[in-house]
C-alpha positions as CSV (number, residue, x, y, z in Angstrom):
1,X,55.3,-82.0,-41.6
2,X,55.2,-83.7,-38.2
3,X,52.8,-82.8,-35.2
4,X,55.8,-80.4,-33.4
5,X,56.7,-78.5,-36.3
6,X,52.9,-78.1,-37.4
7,X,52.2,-76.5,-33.9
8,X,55.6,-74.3,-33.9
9,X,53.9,-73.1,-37.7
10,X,50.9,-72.1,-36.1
11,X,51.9,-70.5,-32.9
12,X,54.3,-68.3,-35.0
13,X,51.2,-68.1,-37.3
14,X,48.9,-67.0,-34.5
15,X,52.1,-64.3,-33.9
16,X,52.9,-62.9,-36.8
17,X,51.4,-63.6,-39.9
18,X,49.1,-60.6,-40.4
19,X,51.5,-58.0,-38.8
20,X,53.8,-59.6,-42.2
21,X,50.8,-59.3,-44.3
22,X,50.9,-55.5,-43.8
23,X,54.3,-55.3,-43.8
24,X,54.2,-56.6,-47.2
25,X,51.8,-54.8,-48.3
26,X,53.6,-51.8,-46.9
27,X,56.6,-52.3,-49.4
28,X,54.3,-53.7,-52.4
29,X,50.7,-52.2,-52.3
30,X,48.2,-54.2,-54.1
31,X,50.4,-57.3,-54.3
32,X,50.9,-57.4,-50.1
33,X,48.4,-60.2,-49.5
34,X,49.4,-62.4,-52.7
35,X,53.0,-62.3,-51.8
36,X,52.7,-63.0,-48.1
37,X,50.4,-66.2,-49.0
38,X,53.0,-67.4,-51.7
39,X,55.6,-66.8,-49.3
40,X,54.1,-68.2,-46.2
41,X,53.1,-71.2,-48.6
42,X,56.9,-72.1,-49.2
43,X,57.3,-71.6,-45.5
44,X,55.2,-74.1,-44.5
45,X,56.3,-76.4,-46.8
46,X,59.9,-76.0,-45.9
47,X,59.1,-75.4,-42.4
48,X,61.6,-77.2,-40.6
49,X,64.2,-75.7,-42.4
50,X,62.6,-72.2,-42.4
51,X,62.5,-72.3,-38.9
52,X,65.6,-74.0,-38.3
53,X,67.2,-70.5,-40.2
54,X,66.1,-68.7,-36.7
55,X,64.0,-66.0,-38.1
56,X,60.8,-67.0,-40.4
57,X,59.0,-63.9,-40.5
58,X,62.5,-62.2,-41.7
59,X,62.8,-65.3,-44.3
60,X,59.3,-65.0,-45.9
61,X,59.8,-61.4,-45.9
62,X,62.9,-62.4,-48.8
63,X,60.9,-64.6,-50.3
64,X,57.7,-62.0,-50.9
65,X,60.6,-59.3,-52.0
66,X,61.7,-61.5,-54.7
67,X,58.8,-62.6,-55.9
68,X,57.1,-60.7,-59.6
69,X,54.3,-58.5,-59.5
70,X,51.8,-60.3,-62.2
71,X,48.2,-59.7,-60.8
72,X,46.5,-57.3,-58.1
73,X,45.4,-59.0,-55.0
74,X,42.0,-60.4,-54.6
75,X,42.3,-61.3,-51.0
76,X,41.3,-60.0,-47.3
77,X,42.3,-56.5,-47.0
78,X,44.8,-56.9,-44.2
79,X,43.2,-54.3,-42.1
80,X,40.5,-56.4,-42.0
81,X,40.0,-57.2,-38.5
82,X,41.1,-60.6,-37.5
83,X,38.5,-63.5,-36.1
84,X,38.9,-67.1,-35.5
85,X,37.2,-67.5,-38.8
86,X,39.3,-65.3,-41.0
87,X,42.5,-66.7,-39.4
88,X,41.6,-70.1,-40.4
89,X,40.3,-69.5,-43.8
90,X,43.3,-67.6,-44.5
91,X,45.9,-70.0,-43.0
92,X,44.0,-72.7,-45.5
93,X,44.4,-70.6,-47.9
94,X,48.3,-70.9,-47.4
95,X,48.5,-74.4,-46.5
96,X,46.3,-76.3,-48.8
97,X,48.9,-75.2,-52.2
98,X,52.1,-76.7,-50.1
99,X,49.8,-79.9,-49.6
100,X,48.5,-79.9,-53.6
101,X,52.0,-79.9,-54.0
102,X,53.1,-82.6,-51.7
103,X,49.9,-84.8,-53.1
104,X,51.2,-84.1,-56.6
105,X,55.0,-84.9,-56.4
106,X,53.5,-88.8,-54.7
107,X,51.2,-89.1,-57.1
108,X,54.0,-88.5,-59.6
109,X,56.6,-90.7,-57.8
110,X,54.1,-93.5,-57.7
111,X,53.6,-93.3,-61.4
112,X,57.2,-93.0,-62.5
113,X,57.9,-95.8,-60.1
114,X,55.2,-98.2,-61.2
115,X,56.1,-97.4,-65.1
116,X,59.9,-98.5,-64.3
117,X,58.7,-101.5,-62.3
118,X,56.5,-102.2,-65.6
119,X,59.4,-101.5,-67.9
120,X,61.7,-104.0,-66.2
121,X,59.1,-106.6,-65.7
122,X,59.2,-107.0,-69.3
123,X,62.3,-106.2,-69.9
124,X,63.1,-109.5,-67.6
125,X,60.5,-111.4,-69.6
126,X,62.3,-111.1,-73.2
Protein backbone atom coordinates (compact mmCIF):
# COMPACT_ATOMS: atom_id res chain seq x y z
CA UNK A 1 0.00 0.00 0.00
CA UNK A 2 1.46 3.40 -0.94
CA UNK A 3 1.81 6.55 1.40
CA UNK A 4 -1.78 8.16 -0.32
CA UNK A 5 -3.80 5.30 0.04
CA UNK A 6 -2.37 4.52 3.63
CA UNK A 7 -3.43 8.05 4.78
CA UNK A 8 -7.07 7.93 2.78
CA UNK A 9 -7.20 4.28 5.19
CA UNK A 10 -6.74 6.09 8.11
CA UNK A 11 -8.66 9.26 7.77
CA UNK A 12 -11.71 7.04 6.87
CA UNK A 13 -10.35 5.00 9.88
CA UNK A 14 -10.29 7.94 12.14
CA UNK A 15 -14.17 8.41 10.57
CA UNK A 16 -15.78 5.49 10.77
CA UNK A 17 -14.36 2.54 11.98
CA UNK A 18 -15.98 2.28 15.50
CA UNK A 19 -19.41 3.77 14.46
CA UNK A 20 -19.00 0.19 11.95
CA UNK A 21 -17.82 -1.72 14.89
CA UNK A 22 -21.23 -1.10 16.56
CA UNK A 23 -23.06 -1.30 13.64
CA UNK A 24 -21.81 -4.80 13.45
CA UNK A 25 -22.27 -5.61 16.49
CA UNK A 26 -25.79 -4.32 16.19
CA UNK A 27 -26.70 -7.02 13.52
CA UNK A 28 -24.42 -9.91 15.05
CA UNK A 29 -24.00 -9.42 18.94
CA UNK A 30 -21.06 -11.15 20.38
CA UNK A 31 -19.36 -11.59 16.99
CA UNK A 32 -19.52 -7.48 16.08
CA UNK A 33 -15.90 -6.79 16.93
CA UNK A 34 -14.43 -10.02 15.28
CA UNK A 35 -16.20 -9.45 12.08
CA UNK A 36 -15.46 -5.75 11.79
CA UNK A 37 -11.54 -6.54 12.30
CA UNK A 38 -11.69 -9.45 9.70
CA UNK A 39 -13.50 -7.26 7.54
CA UNK A 40 -11.58 -4.10 7.95
CA UNK A 41 -8.48 -6.52 7.57
CA UNK A 42 -9.40 -7.40 3.84
CA UNK A 43 -10.06 -3.72 3.48
CA UNK A 44 -6.91 -2.61 4.09
CA UNK A 45 -5.35 -5.08 2.19
CA UNK A 46 -7.46 -4.43 -0.82
CA UNK A 47 -7.66 -0.89 -0.11
CA UNK A 48 -7.22 0.68 -3.39
CA UNK A 49 -9.77 -1.23 -4.80
CA UNK A 50 -12.12 -1.01 -1.74
CA UNK A 51 -12.03 2.51 -1.96
CA UNK A 52 -11.96 2.79 -5.55
CA UNK A 53 -15.76 0.87 -5.09
CA UNK A 54 -16.89 4.53 -3.60
CA UNK A 55 -18.21 3.36 -0.32
CA UNK A 56 -15.90 1.28 2.16
CA UNK A 57 -17.73 1.36 5.28
CA UNK A 58 -20.87 -0.07 3.01
CA UNK A 59 -18.25 -2.77 1.55
CA UNK A 60 -16.83 -4.08 4.85
CA UNK A 61 -20.29 -3.97 6.12
CA UNK A 62 -20.82 -7.13 3.15
CA UNK A 63 -17.93 -8.51 4.02
CA UNK A 64 -18.72 -8.82 8.08
CA UNK A 65 -22.46 -10.13 6.85
CA UNK A 66 -21.01 -12.95 5.14
CA UNK A 67 -18.62 -13.93 7.19
CA UNK A 68 -19.47 -17.47 9.87
CA UNK A 69 -20.08 -17.06 13.32
CA UNK A 70 -17.30 -19.65 14.88
CA UNK A 71 -16.15 -18.01 18.19
CA UNK A 72 -17.42 -15.11 20.69
CA UNK A 73 -15.49 -11.98 20.53
CA UNK A 74 -12.68 -11.40 22.93
CA UNK A 75 -12.08 -7.81 21.94
CA UNK A 76 -12.75 -4.06 23.20
CA UNK A 77 -16.31 -3.73 23.93
CA UNK A 78 -17.17 -1.14 21.25
CA UNK A 79 -18.72 1.20 23.74
CA UNK A 80 -15.55 1.42 25.13
CA UNK A 81 -14.67 4.91 24.89
CA UNK A 82 -12.21 5.74 22.24
CA UNK A 83 -8.45 7.20 23.13
CA UNK A 84 -5.46 7.73 20.97
CA UNK A 85 -4.27 4.46 22.55
CA UNK A 86 -7.20 2.27 21.90
CA UNK A 87 -7.49 3.52 18.34
CA UNK A 88 -4.00 2.48 17.57
CA UNK A 89 -3.94 -0.72 19.24
CA UNK A 90 -7.03 -1.57 17.60
CA UNK A 91 -6.09 -0.35 14.03
CA UNK A 92 -2.79 -2.76 14.63
CA UNK A 93 -4.92 -5.12 15.43
CA UNK A 94 -6.46 -4.92 11.80
CA UNK A 95 -3.50 -4.15 9.93
CA UNK A 96 -0.75 -6.32 11.13
CA UNK A 97 -2.95 -9.93 9.66
CA UNK A 98 -3.11 -8.11 5.93
CA UNK A 99 0.78 -7.51 6.46
CA UNK A 100 1.42 -11.39 7.92
CA UNK A 101 -0.23 -12.07 4.82
CA UNK A 102 1.66 -9.90 2.39
CA UNK A 103 5.05 -11.15 4.32
CA UNK A 104 3.87 -14.70 3.81
CA UNK A 105 2.83 -14.76 0.08
CA UNK A 106 6.93 -13.07 -0.60
CA UNK A 107 8.25 -15.31 1.46
CA UNK A 108 6.48 -18.06 -0.50
CA UNK A 109 7.15 -16.52 -4.03
CA UNK A 110 10.79 -16.33 -3.15
CA UNK A 111 10.93 -19.93 -2.34
CA UNK A 112 8.97 -21.28 -5.29
CA UNK A 113 11.09 -19.06 -7.40
CA UNK A 114 14.49 -19.99 -6.06
CA UNK A 115 13.36 -23.95 -6.16
CA UNK A 116 12.48 -23.41 -10.09
CA UNK A 117 15.68 -21.45 -10.59
CA UNK A 118 17.46 -24.56 -8.74
CA UNK A 119 15.40 -27.06 -10.79
CA UNK A 120 16.49 -25.61 -14.13
CA UNK A 121 20.06 -24.94 -13.06
CA UNK A 122 20.35 -28.63 -13.09
CA UNK A 123 18.22 -29.43 -15.39
CA UNK A 124 20.77 -27.26 -17.87
CA UNK A 125 23.68 -29.10 -16.27
CA UNK A 126 22.57 -32.84 -17.49
Amino acid sequence: MNRAARELFDSWYIQEYFDLVINIETKHPGHGLRRARSSTANAYRFWSKVEADGNPTNWILREADGLRQTRTNTGISPNQSETSESATSEKSKIARPALQRQMTARAVLTVVTAVALGAELLATRQ
